[in-house]
N, C-alpha and C positions, 0 to 999 in steps of 0.2 A: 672382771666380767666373765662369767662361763660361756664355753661355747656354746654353740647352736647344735641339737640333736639332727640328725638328716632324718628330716621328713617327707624323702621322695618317696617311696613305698610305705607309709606309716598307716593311711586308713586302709589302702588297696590290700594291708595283710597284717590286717587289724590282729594284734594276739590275743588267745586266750586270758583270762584273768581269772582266778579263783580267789571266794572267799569263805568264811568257816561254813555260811547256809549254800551259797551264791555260785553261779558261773557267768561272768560275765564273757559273751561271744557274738561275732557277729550274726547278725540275724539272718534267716534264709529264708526261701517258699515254702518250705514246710512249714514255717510258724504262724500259717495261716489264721488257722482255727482257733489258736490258743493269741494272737494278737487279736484277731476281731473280737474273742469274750473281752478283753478290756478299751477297744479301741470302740465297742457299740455301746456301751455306758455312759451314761449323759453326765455321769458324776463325776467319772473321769477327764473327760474331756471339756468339761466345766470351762476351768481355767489354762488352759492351752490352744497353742494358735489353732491347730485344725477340728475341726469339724464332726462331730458323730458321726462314722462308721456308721453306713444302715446296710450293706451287703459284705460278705464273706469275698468279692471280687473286688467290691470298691477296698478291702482292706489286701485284697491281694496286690495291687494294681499300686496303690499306698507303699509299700514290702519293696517294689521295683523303682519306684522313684525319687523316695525318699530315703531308701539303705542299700539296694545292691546298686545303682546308676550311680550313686553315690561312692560308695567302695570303688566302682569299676574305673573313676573317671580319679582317686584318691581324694576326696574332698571329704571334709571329717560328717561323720556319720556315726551315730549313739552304735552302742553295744545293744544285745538284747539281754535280758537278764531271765537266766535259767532256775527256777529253784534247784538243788540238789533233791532233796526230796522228793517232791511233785514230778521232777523231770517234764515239767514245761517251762515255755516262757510267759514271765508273769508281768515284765515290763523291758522300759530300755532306760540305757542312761549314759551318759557320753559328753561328747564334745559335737557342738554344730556350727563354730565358727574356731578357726585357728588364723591366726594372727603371726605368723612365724618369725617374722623381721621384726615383732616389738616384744615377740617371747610373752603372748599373750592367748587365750582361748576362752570361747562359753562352755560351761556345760549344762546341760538339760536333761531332765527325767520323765517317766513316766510310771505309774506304779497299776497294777490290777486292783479293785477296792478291797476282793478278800483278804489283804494282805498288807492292807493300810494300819498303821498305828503297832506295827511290830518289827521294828528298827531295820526292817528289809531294804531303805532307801538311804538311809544314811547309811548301811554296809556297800550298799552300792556305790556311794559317790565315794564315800574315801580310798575306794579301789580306783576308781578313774581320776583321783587327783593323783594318789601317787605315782599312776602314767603319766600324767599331766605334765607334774615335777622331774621327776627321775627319765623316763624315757623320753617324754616332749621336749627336753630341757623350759621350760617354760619359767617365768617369771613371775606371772599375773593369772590366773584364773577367776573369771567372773559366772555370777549366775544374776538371776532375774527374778521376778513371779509379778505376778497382778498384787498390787496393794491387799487384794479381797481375800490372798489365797496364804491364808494365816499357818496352814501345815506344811506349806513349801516352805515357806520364810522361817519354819522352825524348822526343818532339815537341815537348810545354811548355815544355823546359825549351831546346830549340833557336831557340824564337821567344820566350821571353824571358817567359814565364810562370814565376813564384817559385812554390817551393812552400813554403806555408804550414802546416799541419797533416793530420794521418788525423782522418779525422771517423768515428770509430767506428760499425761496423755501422749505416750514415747511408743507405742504399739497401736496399730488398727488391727484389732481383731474381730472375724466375723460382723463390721461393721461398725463396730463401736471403740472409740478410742482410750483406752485404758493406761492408768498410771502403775510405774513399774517401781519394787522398790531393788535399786539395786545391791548386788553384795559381790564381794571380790575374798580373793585370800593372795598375799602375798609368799613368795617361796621362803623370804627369810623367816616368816610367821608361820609358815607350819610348821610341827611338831617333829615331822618324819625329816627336819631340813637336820635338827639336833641330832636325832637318835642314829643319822647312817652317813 
């Protein structure tokens, strides 16, 4: 059995991660602007728990609750995802439950649309499991999506996330009670468990 990673300061000083397009970092009040362009998309937010963004404060206000109150207090909180290029943030992607005593965590994404269908998300996530893995020590990492949200459940299934079961009307969201299809990756089944 491998140890436990200390996860007393882990989200509270979240590190940087970079990838070949990618920076993944924590998110600040600056990223006002460039989180509300993807966070007021109806398209976006389709298939995720929260709600349309309709003001640049309600997505401020979002920014304090949901990632720095988060950070401050260490309770796991998504990364924001930087293009290199672009030099904005174009989404997030992370962990929003950790599980530490079963060496277990979710993680969650979010993507801006101009940027959908160009492997920007699966660069993402495989940066956050190999934290997951190696830094987390972790065990189990799971993800989720609504049954409906057929481009999520093919990112999972591009970094190597199984899918395991529909967890029956397993979320209330905005009202309505939606079935999720689950998926996990095991640390002995990753790739990166072989190659280091």
């Amino acid at each position: 059995m491998r140890p436990r990673a200390r996860t007393d300061r882990l989200f509270s000083h979240l590190p940087i991660l970079e990838t070949d397009r990618l920076i993944l970092r924590p998110v600040c009040p600056e990223d006002a602007d460039d989180f509300f362009a993807f966070a007021s998309d109806p398209l976006v937010t389709r298939y995720i728990t929260w709600t349309t963004h309709r003001s640049r404060e309600e997505t401020s206000q979002f920014i304090v609750r949901q990632f720095l109150d988060r950070y401050a207090r260490n309770e796991p909180a998504p990364w924001g995802i930087e293009h290199k290029g672009d030099r904005k943030l174009i989404g997030t992607c992370g962990f929003s439950y950790h599980a530490p005593e079963h060496a277990r965590a979710e993680i969650v994404y979010t993507l801006a649309r101009p940027y959908w269908g160009r492997g920007y998300m699966p660069e993402a996530v495989r940066a956050a499991i190999a934290f997951g893995f190696q830094t987390m020590g972790l065990n189990r990492i799971e993800a989720g999506c609504l049954v409906e949200n057929v481009a999520s459940a093919r990112v999972m299934a591009k970094v190597g996330l199984r899918f395991e079961a529909v967890l029956r009307e397993y979320l209330l969201i905005k009202g309505v009670y939606y079935d999720i299809k689950q998926h996990a990756l095991l640390r002995r089944d990753w790739p990166g468990e072989t190659e280091g």
